[in-house]
C-alpha positions as CSV (number, residue, x, y, z in Angstrom):
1,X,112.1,105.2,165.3
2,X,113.8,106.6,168.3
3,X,116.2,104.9,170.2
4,X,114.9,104.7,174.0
5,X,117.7,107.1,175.2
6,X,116.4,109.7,172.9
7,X,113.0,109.1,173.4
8,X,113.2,109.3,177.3
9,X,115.4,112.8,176.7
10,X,112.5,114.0,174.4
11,X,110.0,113.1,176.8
12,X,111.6,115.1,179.8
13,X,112.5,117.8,177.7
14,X,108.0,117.7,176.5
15,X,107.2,118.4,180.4
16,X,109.4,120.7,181.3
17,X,107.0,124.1,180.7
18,X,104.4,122.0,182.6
19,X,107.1,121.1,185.2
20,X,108.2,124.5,186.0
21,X,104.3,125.5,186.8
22,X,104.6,123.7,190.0
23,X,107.5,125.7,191.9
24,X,110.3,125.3,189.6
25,X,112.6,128.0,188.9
26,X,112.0,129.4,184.8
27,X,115.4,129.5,183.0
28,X,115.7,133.2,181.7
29,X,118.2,135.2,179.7
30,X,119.0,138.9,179.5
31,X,117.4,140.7,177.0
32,X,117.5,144.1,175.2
33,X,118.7,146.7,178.1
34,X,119.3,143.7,180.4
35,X,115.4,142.5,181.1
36,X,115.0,138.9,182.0
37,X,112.8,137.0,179.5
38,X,111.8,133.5,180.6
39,X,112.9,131.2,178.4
40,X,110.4,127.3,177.7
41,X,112.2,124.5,175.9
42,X,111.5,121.6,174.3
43,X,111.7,118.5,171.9
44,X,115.1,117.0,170.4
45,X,118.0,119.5,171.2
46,X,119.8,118.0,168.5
47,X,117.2,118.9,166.0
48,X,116.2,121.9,163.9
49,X,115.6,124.8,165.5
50,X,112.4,126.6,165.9
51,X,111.7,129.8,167.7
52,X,107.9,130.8,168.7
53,X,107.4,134.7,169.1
54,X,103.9,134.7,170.9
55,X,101.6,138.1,170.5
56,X,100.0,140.4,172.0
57,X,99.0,139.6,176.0
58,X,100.0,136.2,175.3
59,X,102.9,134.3,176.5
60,X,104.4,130.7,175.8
61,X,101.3,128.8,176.4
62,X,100.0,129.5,173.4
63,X,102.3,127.1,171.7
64,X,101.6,124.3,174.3
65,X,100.0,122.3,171.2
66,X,103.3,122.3,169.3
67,X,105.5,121.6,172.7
68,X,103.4,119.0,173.4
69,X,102.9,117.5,169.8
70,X,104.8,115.5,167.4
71,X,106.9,118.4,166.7
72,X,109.0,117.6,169.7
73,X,109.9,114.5,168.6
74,X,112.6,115.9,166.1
75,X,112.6,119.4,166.7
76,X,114.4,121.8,169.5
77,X,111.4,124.2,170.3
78,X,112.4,127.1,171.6
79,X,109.7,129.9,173.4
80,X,109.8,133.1,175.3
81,X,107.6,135.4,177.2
82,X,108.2,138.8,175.3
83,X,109.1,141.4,177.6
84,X,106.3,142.6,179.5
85,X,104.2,139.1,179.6
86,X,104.0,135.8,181.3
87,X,107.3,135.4,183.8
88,X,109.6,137.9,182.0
89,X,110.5,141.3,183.2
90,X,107.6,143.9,183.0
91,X,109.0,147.8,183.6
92,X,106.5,150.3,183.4
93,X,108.3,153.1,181.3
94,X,107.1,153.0,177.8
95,X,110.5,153.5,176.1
96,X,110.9,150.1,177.0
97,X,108.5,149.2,174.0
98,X,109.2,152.0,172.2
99,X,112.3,151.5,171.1
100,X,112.5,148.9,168.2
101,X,116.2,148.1,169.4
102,X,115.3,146.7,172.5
103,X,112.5,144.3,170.7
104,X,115.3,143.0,168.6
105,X,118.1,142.5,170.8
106,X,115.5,140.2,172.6
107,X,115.5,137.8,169.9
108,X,119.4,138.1,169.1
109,X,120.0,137.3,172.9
110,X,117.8,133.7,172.5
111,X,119.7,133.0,169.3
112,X,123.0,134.1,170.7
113,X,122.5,132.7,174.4
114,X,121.1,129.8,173.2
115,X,123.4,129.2,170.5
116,X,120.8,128.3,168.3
117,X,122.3,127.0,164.6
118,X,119.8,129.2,161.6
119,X,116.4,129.1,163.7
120,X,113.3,129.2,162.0
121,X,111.3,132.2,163.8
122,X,107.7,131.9,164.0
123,X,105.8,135.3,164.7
124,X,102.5,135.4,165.6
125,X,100.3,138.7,165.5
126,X,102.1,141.1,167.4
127,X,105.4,139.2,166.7
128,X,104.6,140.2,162.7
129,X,106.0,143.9,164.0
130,X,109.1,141.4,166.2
131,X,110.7,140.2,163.5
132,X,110.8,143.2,161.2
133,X,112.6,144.8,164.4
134,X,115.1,142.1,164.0
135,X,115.9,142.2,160.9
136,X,116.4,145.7,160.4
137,X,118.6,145.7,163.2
138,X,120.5,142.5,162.6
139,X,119.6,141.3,159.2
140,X,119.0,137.3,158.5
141,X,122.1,136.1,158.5
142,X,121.8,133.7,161.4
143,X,118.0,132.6,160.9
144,X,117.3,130.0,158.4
145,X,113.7,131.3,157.3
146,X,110.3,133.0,158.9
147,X,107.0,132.1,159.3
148,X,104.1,135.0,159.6
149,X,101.4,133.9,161.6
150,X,98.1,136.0,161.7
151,X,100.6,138.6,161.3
152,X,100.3,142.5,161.1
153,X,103.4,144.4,160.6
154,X,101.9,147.8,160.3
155,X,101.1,150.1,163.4
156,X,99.6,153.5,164.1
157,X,98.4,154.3,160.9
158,X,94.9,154.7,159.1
159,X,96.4,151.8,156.7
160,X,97.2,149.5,160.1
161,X,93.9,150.4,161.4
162,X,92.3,148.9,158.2
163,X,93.3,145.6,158.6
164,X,92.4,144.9,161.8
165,X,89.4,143.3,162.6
166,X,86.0,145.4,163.2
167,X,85.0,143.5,166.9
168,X,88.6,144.0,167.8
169,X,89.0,147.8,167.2
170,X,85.1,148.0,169.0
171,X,86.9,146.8,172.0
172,X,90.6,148.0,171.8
173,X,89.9,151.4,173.8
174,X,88.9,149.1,176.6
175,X,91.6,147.0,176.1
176,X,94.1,149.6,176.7
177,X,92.6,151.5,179.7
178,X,93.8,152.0,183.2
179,X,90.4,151.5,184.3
180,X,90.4,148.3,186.2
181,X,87.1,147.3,185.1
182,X,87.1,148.6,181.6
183,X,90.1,146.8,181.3
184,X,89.0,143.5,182.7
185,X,86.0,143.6,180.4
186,X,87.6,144.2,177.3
187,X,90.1,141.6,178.0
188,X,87.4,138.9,178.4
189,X,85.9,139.9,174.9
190,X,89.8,139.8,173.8
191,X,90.5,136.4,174.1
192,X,87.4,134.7,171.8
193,X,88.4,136.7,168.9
194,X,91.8,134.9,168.9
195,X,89.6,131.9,168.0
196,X,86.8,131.0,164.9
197,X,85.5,128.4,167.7
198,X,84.7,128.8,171.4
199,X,88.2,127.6,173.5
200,X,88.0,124.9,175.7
201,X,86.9,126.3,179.4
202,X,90.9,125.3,180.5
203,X,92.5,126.9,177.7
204,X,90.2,129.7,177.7
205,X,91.1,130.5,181.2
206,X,95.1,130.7,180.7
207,X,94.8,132.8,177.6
208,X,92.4,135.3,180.1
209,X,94.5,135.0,183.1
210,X,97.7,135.0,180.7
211,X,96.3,138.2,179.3
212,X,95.4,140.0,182.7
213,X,99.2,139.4,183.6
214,X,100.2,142.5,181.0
215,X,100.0,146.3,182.9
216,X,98.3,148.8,181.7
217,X,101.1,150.8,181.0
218,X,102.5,147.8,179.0
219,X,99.8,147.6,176.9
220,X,99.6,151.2,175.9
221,X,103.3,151.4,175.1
222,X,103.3,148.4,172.5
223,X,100.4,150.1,170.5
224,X,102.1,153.6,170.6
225,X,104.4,152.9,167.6
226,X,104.3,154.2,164.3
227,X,105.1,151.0,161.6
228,X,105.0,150.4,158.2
229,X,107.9,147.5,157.6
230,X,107.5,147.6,154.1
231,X,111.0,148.4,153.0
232,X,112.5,145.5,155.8
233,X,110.0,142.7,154.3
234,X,110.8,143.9,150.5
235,X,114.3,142.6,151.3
236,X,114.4,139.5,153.2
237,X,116.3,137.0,151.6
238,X,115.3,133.5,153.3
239,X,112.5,131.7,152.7
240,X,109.4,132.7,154.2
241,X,105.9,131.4,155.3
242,X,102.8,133.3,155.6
243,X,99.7,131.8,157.8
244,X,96.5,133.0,158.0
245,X,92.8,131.9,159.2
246,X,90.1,132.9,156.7
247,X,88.0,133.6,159.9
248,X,90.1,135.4,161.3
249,X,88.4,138.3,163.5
250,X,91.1,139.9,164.5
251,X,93.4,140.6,161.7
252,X,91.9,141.2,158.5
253,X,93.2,138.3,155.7
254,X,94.9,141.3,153.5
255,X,97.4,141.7,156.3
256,X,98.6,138.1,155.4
257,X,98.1,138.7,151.3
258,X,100.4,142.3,152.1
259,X,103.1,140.6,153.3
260,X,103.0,137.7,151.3
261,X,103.1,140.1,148.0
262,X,106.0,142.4,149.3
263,X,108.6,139.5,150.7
264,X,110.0,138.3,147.3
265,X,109.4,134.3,147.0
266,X,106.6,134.4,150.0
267,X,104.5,131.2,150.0
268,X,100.8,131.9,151.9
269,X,98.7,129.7,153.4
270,X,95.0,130.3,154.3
271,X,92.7,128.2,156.4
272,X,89.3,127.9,156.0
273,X,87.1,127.7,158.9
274,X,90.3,129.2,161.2
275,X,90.6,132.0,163.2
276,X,93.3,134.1,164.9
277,X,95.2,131.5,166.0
278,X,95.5,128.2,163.3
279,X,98.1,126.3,165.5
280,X,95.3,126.4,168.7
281,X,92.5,125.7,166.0
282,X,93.9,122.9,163.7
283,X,97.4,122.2,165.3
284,X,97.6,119.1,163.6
285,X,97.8,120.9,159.5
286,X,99.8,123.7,161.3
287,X,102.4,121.5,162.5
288,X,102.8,119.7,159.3
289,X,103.1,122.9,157.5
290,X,105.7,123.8,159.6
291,X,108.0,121.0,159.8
292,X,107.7,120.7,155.8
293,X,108.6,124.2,155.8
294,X,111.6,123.3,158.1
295,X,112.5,120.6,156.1
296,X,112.4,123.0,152.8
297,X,114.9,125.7,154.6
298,X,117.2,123.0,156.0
299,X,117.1,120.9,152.8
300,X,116.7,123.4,150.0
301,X,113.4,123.4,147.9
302,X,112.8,119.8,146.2
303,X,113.8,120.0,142.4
């Protein structure tokens, strides 16, 4: 049980994303080359540490499930718009998702700014090819363990292109394009692949008007990168968590099995009747995987 001061500080800290829709100013930090990412908090800020990396034309929403679910109630939850989405800074020149350094001093600035103690990083899709750029920048010292979430950590490739899904690559042209209306149409067809199920109308409308936030010129940058990761996940050294929907439409389940068999001592997790995104979809078993997972890293692995 919480005490009632704790429980009233968890509570405020649950509505703050929500809060800050309405007018108020979004905390940010300075990222790699000095771009503001908005930073979303939540949960116990005495707790274990958790940092969400969101994907591709997403931003912090996604997580809204875990900010606003029992996770908060013993966890600090940490979130950020990646450079380029939601309320962080969004230059136009492509080197500014070119360059792998810039991608990793991002998360080294929330870890370092936010003096966060071994955070668990959670990476979802795009954030597969995040926290390889981490770690071969920084190495793992300061994060306590990784969780792979519908992950890809390949890019540019004929191998990358092979485990994506088939109704994503018939749409990704559009996706890309400068044309307004190309673009706009291969958005909408975007966001139901992240899901097995149809969305909610409200939560289908964020993801789309989340996703319509991201230039053109963003989007063709952060698909312009060449990526294999192998040799970075063949040596991570902290535990690690691999998450994966069996109906999954946009990454193929093989991405999750590749990584799982190249990081040594890799545990993976498949779930039926799941898409793209299992914390949306079954938030509940997500959760629970997580904070055990949490526990394991912060506790050791039970004998």
């Amino acid at each position: 049980m919480m005490t009632s001061a704790k429980a009233l500080m968890v509570a405020c800290l649950m509505v703050a994303p929500t809060m800050q829709s309405f007018g108020q100013e979004t905390p940010t930090i300075s990222g790699g080359g000095g771009l503001d990412l908005a930073i979303y908090e939540a949960g116990d800020p005495t707790g274990p540490a958790i940092v969400f990396i969101h994907g591709f034309l997403g931003s912090h929403l996604v997580w809204e499930e875990q900010f606003l679910g029992t996770l908060a109630e013993d966890h600090r939850l940490i979130a950020f718009d990646l450079r380029g989405h939601g309320a962080s800074d969004k230059p136009l020149a492509a080197e500014s998702y070119t360059d792998p350094d810039l991608w990793a001093e991002d998360v080294a600035a929330v870890i370092r700014e936010l003096d966060l103690d071994r955070p668990v990083l959670v990476g979802w899709s795009y954030g597969g090819y995040i926290i390889p750029d981490y770690l071969r920048e920084h190495g793992s010292d300061a994060i306590g363990g990784l969780v792979f979430v519908g992950a890809v950590t390949k890019a540019g490739t004929e191998e990358a292109q092979a485990a994506l899904g088939e109704e994503l690559l018939e749409i990704f042209g559009g996706v890309l394009s400068p044309e307004v209306r190309m673009r706009i149409a291969a958005t909408r067809a975007f966001v139901p692949l992240l899901t097995s199920r149809p969305l909610d109308r409200e939560r289908h409308e964020i993801l789309l008007a989340g996703a319509m936030m991201v230039p053109p010129e963003v989007r063709l940058a952060m698909f312009s990168r060449e990526l294999d990761n192998d040799d970075v996940l063949g040596r991570i050294d902290v535990p690690t968590l691999v998450i994966h929907g069996r109906d999954d439409r946009a990454v193929q389940v093989s991405a999750a099995e590749h990584i799982a068999a190249t990081v040594p001592g890799a545990e993976l997790q498949v779930y039926d009747g799941v898409g793209h995104a299992p914390f949306l979809e079954d938030p509940e078993r997500f959760d629970e995987d997580l904070r055990a997972f949490v526990r394991e890293v912060r506790q050791g692995p039970s004998q």
